[in-house]
C-alpha positions as CSV (number, residue, x, y, z in Angstrom):
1,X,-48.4,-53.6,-59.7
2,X,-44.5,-54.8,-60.1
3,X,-44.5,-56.6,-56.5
4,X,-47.8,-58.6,-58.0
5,X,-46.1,-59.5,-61.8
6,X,-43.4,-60.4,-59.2
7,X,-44.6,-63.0,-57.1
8,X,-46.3,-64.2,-60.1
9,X,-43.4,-64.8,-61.8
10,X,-41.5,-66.3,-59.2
11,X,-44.6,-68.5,-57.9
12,X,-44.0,-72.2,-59.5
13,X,-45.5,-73.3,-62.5
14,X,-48.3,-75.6,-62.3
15,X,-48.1,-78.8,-63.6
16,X,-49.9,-80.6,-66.1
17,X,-48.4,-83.8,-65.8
18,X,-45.6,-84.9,-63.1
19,X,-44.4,-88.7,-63.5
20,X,-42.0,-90.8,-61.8
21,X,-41.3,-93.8,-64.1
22,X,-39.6,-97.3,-62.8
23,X,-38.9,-100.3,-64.3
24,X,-40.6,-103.1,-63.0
25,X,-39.0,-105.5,-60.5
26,X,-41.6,-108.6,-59.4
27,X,-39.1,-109.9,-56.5
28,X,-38.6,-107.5,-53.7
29,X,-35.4,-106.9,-51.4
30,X,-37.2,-109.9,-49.0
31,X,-38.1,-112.3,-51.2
32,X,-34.7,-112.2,-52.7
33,X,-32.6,-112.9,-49.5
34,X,-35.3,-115.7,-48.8
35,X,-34.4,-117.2,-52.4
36,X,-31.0,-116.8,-51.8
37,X,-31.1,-117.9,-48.2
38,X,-33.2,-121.4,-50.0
39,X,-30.8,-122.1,-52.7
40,X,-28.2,-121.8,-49.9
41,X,-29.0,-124.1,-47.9
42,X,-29.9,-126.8,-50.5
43,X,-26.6,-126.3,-52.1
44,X,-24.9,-126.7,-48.7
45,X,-26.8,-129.7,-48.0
46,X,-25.8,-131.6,-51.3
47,X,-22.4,-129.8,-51.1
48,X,-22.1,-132.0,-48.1
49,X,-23.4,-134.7,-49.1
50,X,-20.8,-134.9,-51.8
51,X,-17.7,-134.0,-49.4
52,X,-19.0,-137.0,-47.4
53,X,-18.9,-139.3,-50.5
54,X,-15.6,-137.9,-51.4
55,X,-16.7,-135.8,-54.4
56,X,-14.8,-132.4,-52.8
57,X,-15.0,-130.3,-55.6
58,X,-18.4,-130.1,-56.4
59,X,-18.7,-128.3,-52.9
60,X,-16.8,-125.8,-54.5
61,X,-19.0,-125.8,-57.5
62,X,-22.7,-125.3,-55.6
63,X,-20.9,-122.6,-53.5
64,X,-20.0,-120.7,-57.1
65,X,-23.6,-121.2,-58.6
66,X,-25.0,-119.5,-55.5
67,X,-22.8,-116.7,-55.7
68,X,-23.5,-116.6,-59.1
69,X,-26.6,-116.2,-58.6
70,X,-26.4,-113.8,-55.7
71,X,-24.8,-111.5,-58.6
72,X,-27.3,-111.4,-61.3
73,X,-29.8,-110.2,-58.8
74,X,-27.8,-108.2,-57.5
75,X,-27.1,-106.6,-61.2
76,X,-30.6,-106.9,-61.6
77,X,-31.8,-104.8,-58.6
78,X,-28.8,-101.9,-59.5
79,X,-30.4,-101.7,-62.9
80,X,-33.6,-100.9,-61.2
81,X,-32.1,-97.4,-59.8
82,X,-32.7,-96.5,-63.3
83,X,-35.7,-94.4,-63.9
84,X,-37.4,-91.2,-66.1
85,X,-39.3,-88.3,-64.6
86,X,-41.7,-86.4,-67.2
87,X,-42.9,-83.5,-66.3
88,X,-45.2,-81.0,-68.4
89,X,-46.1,-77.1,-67.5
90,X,-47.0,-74.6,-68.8
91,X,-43.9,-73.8,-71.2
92,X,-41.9,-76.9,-71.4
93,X,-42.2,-81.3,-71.4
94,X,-39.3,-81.8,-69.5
95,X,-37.6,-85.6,-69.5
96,X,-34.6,-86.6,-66.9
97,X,-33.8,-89.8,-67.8
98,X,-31.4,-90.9,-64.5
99,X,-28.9,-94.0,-64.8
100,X,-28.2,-96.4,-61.8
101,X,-24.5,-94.9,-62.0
102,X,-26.3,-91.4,-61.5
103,X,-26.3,-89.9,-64.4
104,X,-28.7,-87.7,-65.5
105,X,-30.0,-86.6,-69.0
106,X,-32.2,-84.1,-69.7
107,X,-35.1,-83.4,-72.5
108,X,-37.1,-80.2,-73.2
109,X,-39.5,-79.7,-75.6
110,X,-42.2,-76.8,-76.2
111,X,-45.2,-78.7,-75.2
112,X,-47.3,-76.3,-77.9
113,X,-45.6,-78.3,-81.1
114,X,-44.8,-82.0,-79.4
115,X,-46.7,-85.0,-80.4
116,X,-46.8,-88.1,-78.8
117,X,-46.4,-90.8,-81.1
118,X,-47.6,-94.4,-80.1
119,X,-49.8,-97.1,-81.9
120,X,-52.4,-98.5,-79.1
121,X,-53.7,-101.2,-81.0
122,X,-50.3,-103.3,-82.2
123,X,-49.9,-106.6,-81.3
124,X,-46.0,-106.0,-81.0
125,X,-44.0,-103.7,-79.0
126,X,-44.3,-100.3,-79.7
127,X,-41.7,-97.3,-78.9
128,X,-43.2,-94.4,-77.0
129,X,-42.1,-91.5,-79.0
130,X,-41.9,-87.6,-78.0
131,X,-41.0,-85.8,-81.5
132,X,-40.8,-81.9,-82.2
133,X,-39.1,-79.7,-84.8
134,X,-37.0,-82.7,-86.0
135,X,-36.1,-84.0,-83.1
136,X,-37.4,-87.6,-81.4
137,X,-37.4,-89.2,-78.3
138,X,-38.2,-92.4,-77.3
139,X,-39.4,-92.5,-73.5
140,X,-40.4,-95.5,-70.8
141,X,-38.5,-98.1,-72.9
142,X,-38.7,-100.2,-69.8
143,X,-42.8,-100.3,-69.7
144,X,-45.2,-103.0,-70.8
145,X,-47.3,-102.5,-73.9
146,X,-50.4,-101.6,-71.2
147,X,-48.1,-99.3,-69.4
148,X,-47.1,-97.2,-72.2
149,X,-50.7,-96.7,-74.0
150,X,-52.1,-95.4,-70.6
151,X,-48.9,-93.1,-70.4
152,X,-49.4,-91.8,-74.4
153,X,-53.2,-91.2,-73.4
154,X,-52.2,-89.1,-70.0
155,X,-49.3,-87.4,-72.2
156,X,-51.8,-86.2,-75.2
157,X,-54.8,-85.4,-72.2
158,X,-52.2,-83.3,-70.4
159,X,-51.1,-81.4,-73.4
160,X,-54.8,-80.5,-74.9
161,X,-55.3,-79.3,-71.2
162,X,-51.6,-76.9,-71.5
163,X,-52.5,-76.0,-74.8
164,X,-56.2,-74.6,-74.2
165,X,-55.8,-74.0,-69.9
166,X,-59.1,-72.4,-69.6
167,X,-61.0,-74.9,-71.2
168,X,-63.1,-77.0,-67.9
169,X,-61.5,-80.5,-68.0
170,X,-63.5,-83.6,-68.4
């Protein structure tokens, strides 16, 4: 009898929910070096252009606004390490929020009291909000409208199911 409450209690809890969520990036890794690779070579191509003419430092110029662009991508894709991780069982909703540096933050809440606040039908962005006992969270900052309705809907359908487990499921 204590080897089987045990193993039970050791075994890992099952989850109800179990998201990764990233922002959004519409260029991939390829498409950006062929961009980058584009601009290039037009900007060297007027760049010499203009050395030929005698206009030198506007080489110098085209060669910045490609690097300067090479860098706001760049920024871009780092920010894009960021991402949130939700995760509901049976005792806790548990957030990481992780940063592009690496850092990571973390949220529990007693999935029992937690409500999931988020207006479907507004016109406007709306926060997606995890509140309990006082305390509020807003979550997926980074997702669409679209995105963050269909995650409130899983969120509230995974808590009615951790709230009443041996109800059948829909």
């Amino acid at each position: 009898m204590e080897i089987a409450e045990t193993l039970e209690a050791a075994a890992p809890r099952r989850p109800y929910l179990d998201v990764t969520l990233t922002p959004h990036r519409s260029l991939p890794p390829a498409g950006f070096y062929l961009l980058i690779g584009m601009v290039g070579g037009v900007s060297l191509t007027m760049g010499i252009m203009f050395l030929i003419v005698g206009a030198w430092p506007v080489f110098g110029f085209l060669g910045l606004d490609v690097a300067l662009l090479y860098f706001a991508f760049r920024m871009n894709y780092r920010a894009a390490l960021a991402r949130e991780t939700v995760r509901l069982d049976e005792t806790e909703l548990a957030v990481q929020r992780f940063s592009p540096a690496g850092h990571v933050r973390r949220w529990s809440f007693q999935p029992y009291w937690l409500k999931v606040l988020h207006e479907a039908a507004s016109e406007y962005p709306v926060p997606l909000v995890l509140a309990s006992h006082g305390r509020r969270l807003e979550i997926a900052s980074f997702l669409s409208q679209p995105e963050k309705t269909e995650l409130a809907e899983a969120l509230r359908e995974a808590l009615a199911r951790s709230r009443a487990p041996d109800l059948p499921t829909s």
